[in-house]
C-alpha positions as CSV (number, residue, x, y, z in Angstrom):
1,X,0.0,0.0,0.0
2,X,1.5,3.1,-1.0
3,X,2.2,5.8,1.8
4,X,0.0,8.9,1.8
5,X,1.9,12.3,0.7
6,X,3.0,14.8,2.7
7,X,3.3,18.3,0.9
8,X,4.0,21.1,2.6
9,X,3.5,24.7,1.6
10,X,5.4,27.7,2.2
11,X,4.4,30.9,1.9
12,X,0.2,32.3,3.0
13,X,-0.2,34.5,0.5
14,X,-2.5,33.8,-2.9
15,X,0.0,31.4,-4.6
16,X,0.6,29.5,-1.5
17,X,-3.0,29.4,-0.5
18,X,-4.5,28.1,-3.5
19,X,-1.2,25.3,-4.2
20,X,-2.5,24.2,-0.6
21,X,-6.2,24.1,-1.7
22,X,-5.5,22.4,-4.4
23,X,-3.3,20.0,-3.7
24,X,-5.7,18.4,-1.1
25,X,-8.4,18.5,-3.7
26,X,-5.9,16.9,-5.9
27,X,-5.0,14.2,-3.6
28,X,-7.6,14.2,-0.6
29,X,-5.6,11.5,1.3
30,X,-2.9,13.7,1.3
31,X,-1.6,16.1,4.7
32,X,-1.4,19.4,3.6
33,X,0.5,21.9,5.8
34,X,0.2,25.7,4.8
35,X,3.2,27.7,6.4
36,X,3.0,31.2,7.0
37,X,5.4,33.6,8.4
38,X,2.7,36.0,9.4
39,X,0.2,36.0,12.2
40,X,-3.3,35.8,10.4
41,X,-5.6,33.7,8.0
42,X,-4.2,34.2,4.3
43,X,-5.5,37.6,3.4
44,X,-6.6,39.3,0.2
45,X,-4.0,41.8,-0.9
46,X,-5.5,44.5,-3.5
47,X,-7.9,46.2,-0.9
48,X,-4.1,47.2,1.7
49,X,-3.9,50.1,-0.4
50,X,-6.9,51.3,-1.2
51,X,-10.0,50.4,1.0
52,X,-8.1,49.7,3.9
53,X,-6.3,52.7,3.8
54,X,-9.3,54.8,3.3
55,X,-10.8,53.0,6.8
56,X,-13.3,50.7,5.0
57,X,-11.8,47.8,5.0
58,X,-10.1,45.9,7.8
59,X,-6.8,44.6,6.6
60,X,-7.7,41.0,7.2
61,X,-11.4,40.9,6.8
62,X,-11.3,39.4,2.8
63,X,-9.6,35.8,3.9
64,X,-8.3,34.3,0.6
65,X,-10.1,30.7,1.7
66,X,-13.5,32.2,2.3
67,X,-15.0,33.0,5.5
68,X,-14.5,29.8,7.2
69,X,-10.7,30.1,6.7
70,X,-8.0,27.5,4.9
71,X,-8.6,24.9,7.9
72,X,-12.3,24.8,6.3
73,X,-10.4,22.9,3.3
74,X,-8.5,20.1,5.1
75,X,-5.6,22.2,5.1
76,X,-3.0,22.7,8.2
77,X,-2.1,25.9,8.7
78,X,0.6,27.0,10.5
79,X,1.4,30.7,11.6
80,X,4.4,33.0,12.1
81,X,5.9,29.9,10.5
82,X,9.5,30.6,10.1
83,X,11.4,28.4,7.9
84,X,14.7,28.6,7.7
85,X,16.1,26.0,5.1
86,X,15.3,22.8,3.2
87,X,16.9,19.9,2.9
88,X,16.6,18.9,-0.2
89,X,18.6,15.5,0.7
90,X,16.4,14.6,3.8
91,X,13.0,15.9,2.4
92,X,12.5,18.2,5.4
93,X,12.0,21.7,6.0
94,X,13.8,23.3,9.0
95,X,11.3,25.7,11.4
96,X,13.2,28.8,13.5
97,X,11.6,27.0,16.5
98,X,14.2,23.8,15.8
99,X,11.5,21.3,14.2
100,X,12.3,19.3,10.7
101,X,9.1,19.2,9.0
102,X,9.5,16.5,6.6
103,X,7.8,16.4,2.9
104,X,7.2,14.2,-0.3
105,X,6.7,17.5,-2.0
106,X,7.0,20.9,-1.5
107,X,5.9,24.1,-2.6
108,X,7.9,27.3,-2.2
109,X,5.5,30.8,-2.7
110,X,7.0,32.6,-0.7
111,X,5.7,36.2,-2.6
112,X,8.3,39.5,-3.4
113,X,9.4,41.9,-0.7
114,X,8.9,45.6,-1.6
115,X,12.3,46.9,-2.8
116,X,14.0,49.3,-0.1
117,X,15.5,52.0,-1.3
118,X,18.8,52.5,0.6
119,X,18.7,56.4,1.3
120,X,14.8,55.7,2.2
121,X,15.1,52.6,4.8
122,X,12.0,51.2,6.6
123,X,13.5,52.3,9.6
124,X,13.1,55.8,9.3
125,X,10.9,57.1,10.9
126,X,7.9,58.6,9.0
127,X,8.9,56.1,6.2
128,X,6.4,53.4,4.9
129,X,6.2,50.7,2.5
130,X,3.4,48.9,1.7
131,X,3.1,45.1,1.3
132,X,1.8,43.3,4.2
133,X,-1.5,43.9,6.7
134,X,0.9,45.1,9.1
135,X,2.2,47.6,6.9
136,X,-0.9,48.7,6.1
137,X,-2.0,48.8,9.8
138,X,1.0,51.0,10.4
139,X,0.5,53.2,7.9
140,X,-3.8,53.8,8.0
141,X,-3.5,56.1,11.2
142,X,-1.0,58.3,9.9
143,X,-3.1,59.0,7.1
144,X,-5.0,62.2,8.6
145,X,-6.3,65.0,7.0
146,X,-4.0,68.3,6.8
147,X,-1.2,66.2,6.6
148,X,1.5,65.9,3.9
149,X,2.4,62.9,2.2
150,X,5.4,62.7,-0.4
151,X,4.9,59.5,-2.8
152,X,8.0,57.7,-4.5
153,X,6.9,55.9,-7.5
154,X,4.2,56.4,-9.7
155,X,3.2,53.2,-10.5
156,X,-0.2,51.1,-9.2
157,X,0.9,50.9,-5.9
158,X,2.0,54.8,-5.6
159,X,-1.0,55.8,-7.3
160,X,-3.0,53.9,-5.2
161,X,-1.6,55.7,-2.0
162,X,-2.1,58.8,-3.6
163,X,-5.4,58.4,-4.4
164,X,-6.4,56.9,-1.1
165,X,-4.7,59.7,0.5
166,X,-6.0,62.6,-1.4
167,X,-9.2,61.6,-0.6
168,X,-8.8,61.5,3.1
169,X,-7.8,65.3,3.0
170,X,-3.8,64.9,2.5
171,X,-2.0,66.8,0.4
172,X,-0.4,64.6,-2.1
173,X,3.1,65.0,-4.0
174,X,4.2,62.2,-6.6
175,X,7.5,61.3,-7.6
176,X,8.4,59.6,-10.4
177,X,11.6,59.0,-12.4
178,X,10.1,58.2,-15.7
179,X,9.0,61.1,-18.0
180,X,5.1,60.0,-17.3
181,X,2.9,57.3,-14.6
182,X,3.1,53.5,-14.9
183,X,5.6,54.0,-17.6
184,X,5.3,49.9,-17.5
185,X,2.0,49.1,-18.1
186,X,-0.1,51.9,-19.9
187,X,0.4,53.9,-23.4
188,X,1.3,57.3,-23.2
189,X,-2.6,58.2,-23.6
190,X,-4.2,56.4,-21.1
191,X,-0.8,56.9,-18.4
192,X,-2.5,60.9,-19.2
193,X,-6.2,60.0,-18.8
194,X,-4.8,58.5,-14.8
195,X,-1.8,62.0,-14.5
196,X,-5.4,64.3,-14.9
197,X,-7.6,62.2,-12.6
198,X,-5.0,62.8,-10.0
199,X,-4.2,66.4,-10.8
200,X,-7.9,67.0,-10.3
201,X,-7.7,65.6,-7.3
202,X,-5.3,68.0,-5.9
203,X,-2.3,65.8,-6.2
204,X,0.9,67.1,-7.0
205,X,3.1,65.0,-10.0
206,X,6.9,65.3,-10.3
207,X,8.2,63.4,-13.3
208,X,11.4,63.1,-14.0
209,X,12.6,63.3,-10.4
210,X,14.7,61.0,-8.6
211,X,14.8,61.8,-4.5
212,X,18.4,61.6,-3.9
213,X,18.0,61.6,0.1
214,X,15.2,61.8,2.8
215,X,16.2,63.8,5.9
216,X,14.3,63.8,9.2
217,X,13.9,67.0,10.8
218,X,13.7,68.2,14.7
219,X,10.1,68.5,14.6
220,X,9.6,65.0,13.3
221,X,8.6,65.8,9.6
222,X,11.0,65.1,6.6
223,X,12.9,66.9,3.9
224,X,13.0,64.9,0.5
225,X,15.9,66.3,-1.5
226,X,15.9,66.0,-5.3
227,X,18.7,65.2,-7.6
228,X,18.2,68.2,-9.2
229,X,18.6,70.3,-5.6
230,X,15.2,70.6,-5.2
231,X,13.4,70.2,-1.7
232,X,10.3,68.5,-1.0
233,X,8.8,68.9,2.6
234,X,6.3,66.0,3.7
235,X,5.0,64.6,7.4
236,X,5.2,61.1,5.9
237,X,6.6,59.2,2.9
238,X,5.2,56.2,0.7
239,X,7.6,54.1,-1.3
240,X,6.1,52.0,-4.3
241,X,9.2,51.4,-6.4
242,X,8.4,47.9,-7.5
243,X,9.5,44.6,-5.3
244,X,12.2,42.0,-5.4
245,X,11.6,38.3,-5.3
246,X,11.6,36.3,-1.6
247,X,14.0,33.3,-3.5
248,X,17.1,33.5,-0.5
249,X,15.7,30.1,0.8
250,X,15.4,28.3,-2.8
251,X,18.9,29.6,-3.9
252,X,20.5,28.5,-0.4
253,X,19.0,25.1,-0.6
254,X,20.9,25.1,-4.4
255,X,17.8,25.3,-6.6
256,X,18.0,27.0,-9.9
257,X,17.7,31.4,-9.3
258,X,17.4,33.6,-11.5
259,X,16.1,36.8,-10.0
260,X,13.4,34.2,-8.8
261,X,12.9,31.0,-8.7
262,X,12.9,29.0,-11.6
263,X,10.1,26.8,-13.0
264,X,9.2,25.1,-16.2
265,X,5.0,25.4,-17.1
266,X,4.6,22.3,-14.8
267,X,5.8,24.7,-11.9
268,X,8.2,22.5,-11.1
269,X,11.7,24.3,-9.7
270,X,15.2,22.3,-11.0
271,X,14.1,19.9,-8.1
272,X,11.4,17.5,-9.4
273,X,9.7,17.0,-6.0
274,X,9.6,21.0,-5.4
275,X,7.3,23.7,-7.0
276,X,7.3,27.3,-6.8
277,X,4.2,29.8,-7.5
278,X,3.3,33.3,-7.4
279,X,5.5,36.2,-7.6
280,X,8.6,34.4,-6.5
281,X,8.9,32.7,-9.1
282,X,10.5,33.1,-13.1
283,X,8.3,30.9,-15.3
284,X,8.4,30.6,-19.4
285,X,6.4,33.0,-21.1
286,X,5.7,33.7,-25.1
287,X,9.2,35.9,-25.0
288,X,11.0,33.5,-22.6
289,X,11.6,33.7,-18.9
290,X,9.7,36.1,-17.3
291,X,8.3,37.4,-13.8
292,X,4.9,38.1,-12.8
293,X,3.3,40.4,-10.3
294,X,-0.4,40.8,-9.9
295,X,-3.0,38.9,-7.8
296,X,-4.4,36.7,-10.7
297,X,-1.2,35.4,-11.7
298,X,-0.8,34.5,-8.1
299,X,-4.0,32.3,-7.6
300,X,-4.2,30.4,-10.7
301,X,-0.2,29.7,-10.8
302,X,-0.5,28.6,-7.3
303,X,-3.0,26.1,-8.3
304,X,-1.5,24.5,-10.6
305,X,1.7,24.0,-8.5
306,X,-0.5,22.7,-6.0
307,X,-2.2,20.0,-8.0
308,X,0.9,19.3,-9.6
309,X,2.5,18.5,-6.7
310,X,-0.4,16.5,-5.5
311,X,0.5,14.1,-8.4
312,X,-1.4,16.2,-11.0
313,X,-0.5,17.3,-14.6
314,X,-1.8,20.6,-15.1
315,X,0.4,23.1,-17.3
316,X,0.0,27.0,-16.6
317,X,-1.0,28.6,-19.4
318,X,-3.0,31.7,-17.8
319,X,-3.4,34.9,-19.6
320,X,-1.7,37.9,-17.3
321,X,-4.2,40.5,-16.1
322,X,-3.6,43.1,-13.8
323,X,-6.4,45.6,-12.2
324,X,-6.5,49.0,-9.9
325,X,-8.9,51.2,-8.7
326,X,-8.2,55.0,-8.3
327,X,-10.9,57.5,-7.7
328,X,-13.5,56.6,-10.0
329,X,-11.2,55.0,-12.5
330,X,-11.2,50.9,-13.0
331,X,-7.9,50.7,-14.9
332,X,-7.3,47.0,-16.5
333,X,-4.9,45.0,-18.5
334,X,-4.8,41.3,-20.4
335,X,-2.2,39.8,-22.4
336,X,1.3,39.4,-23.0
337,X,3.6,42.3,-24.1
338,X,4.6,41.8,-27.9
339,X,7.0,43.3,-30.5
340,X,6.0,45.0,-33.9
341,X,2.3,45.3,-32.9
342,X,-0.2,47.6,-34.4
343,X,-1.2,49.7,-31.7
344,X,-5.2,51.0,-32.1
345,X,-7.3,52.5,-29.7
346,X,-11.1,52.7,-29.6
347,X,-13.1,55.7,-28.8
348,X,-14.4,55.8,-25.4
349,X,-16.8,57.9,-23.2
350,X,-15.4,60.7,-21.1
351,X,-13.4,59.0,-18.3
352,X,-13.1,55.8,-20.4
353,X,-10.2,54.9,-22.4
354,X,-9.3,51.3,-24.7
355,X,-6.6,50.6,-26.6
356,X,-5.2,47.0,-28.4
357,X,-2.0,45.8,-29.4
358,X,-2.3,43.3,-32.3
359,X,0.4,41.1,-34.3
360,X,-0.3,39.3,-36.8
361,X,-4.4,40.1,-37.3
362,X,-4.8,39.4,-33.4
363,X,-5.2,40.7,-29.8
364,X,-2.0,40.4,-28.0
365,X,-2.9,42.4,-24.9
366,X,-5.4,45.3,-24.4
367,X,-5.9,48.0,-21.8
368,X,-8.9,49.9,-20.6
369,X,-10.5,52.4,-18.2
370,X,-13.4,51.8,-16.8
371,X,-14.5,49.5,-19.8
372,X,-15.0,45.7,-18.0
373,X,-17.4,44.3,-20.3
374,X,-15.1,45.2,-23.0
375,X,-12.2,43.9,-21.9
376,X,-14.1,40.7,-20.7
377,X,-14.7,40.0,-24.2
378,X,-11.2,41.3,-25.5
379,X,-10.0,38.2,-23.1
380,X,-11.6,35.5,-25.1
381,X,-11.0,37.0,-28.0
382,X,-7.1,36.7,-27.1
383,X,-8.0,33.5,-25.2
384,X,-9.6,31.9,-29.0
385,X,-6.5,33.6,-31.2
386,X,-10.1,35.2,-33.2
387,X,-8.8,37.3,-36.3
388,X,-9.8,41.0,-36.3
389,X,-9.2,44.0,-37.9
390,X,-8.1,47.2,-37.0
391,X,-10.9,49.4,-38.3
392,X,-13.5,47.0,-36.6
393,X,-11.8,47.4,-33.5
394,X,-11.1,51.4,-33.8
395,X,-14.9,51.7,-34.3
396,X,-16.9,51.8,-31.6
397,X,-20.6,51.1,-33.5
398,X,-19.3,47.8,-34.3
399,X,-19.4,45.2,-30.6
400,X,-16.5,43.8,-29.7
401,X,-18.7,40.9,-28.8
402,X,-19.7,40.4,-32.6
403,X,-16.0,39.2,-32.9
404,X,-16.8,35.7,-30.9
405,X,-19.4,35.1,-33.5
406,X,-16.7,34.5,-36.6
């Protein structure tokens, strides 16, 4: 009779969460053990920086498993789990508290950390990054009207900050280095359509600005200096400058890093009996290797890992997506970045913005404002590789949903 698996889990966020899920509804006679270095139930991640922030929202009220929690699922779940190593040799998993958990398979999600900027630590005080509940419960009260907040980064994160911020009655400065906002994942047009929501709102956007140091003063605010010798003053700072990968315990216990983890579309890691899911990991994409941050990516990676570590055979093959809310504006995104596409965008209503990429007579990836049934049927028309046109697409009597009819 064959022994029963053992897979263990590391990591509480989505990717770990859902690999534990699903590897116990892969393999139901299997003991599942989710480890997670924090103190609460796996939490949902988007609202931290916007509903939370605005006082809405407690920052671990949306529990990734459902109300009832991951133990709901047959899942063990362990908390301010700190592991320390794996032993790839022995199958085990060494815990800060001195206990070898051992494994017949293992799956490392152990997320991105956001990336410190040396002349702005954490420890500073006024300083704040944003990635965790606790982070967001040490930065909500500090949030109070009158008060000024200085912004580094304009991407999603920053921008949701700001946005959070300006409408609690702070007065908002943005920096960013690039020449415009979320230089990364919007077109020069709809990165506008966001820069004047935000300047509408009172916010206050420095492009092309790099803060060469942070300085507290006597009184406890701060002094931002630019490079150009510039001064900011600000009660408290945000940084969003993008994260790095949590992959020190996989590269210590000699699996293949490369500014993440490493994993072929099986999930599996250079280790056959270890998977890896989530932002943490670097996983093959249309152009090659790439890395992937967004909450989607997350869950349904995760599950595949899971059930593939279960004994599964499920191949990840997700379309990325990305979503944020700012103000009244739903900004999305779907598909993969491509090279020599056509670029056309669609007219919209005020506050409203679409645009494609397509190679090769189709979708590639799409963006929109506050245009979700759209962009629900752009992703099955990328999904189904369906043909189209640019004038059909650039004109906006002619659905978009017409297209799933050919």
């Amino acid at each position: 009779m064959d022994t029963a698996r053992t897979i263990l889990v590391i990591g509480g966020g989505p990717a770990g969460t859902f690999a534990a899920m699903a590897a116990k509804q892969q393999d139901p006679t299997a003991t599942v053990t989710l480890l997670s270095e924090e103190h609460c139930e796996p939490y949902e991640k988007p609202p931290l920086s916007k509903q939370v922030l605005l006082g809405t929202h407690a920052p671990d009220a949306a529990r990734i498993a459902g109300p009832n929690g991951i133990a709901h699922h047959a899942v063990v779940f362990e908390v301010q789990a700190d592991c320390r190593a794996i032993d790839r040799a022995s199958h085990t998993v060494l815990l800060g508290d001195g206990r070898m958990l051992p494994y017949t398979s293992l799956v490392i999600a152990t997320g991105a950390t956001a990336r410190e900027l040396p002349h702005v630590p954490r420890t500073m005080p006024g300083v704040h990054y944003l990635r965790t509940e606790a982070d967001a419960r040490r930065l909500q009260p500090e949030l109070r009207s009158g008060r000024r907040l200085l912004v580094i980064g304009g991407g999603l994160i920053g921008l949701e900050v700001a946005a959070s911020a300006a409408q609690l009655g702070l007065g908002v400065t943005v920096v960013e280095v690039a020449p415009r906002l979320l230089a990364r994942v919007c077109d020069q047009e709809t990165s506008a359509l966001v820069q004047r929501a935000h300047i509408n709102h009172g916010v206050r956007i420095r492009l092309d600005t790099v803060i060469r140091e942070v300085r507290p003063q006597s009184d406890g605010t701060l002094i931002a200096e630019t490079q150009a010798g510039g001064t900011i003053a600000a009660d408290l700072v945000v940084v969003g400058t993008g994260s790095v990968p949590n992959d020190a315990l996989a590269a210590a216990a000699g699996l293949t890093v490369q500014d993440g983890i490493v994993v072929n579309e099986r999930c599996e890691s250079s280790d056959p009996d270890i998977f890896a899911a989530g932002d943490v990991v670097r996983f093959p994409g249309p152009q090659g290797l790439v890395r992937l941050e967004n909450w989607q990516h997350a869950l349904d990676q995760g599950g595949v890992a899971g059930t593939n570590a279960a004994g599964g055979d499920r191949v990840y093959t997700s379309l990325p997506s990305f979503w944020s809310e700012q103000y009244d504006l739903y900004l999305q995104g779907v598909g993969w970045p491509a090279a020599n596409t056509a670029h056309v965008r669609r007219p919209m209503p005020a506050n409203s913005a679409l645009a494609f990429d397509v190679s090769d007579g189709r979708i590639v990836q799409a963006l929109g404002i506050n245009a979700r049934r759209e962009l629900a049927t752009i992703r099955r028309l990328i999904d189904r590789r369906t043909p189209v046109d640019a004038a059909t697409l650039a004109d906006p009597a002619r659905p978009l949903a017409d297209l799933l009819k050919r």
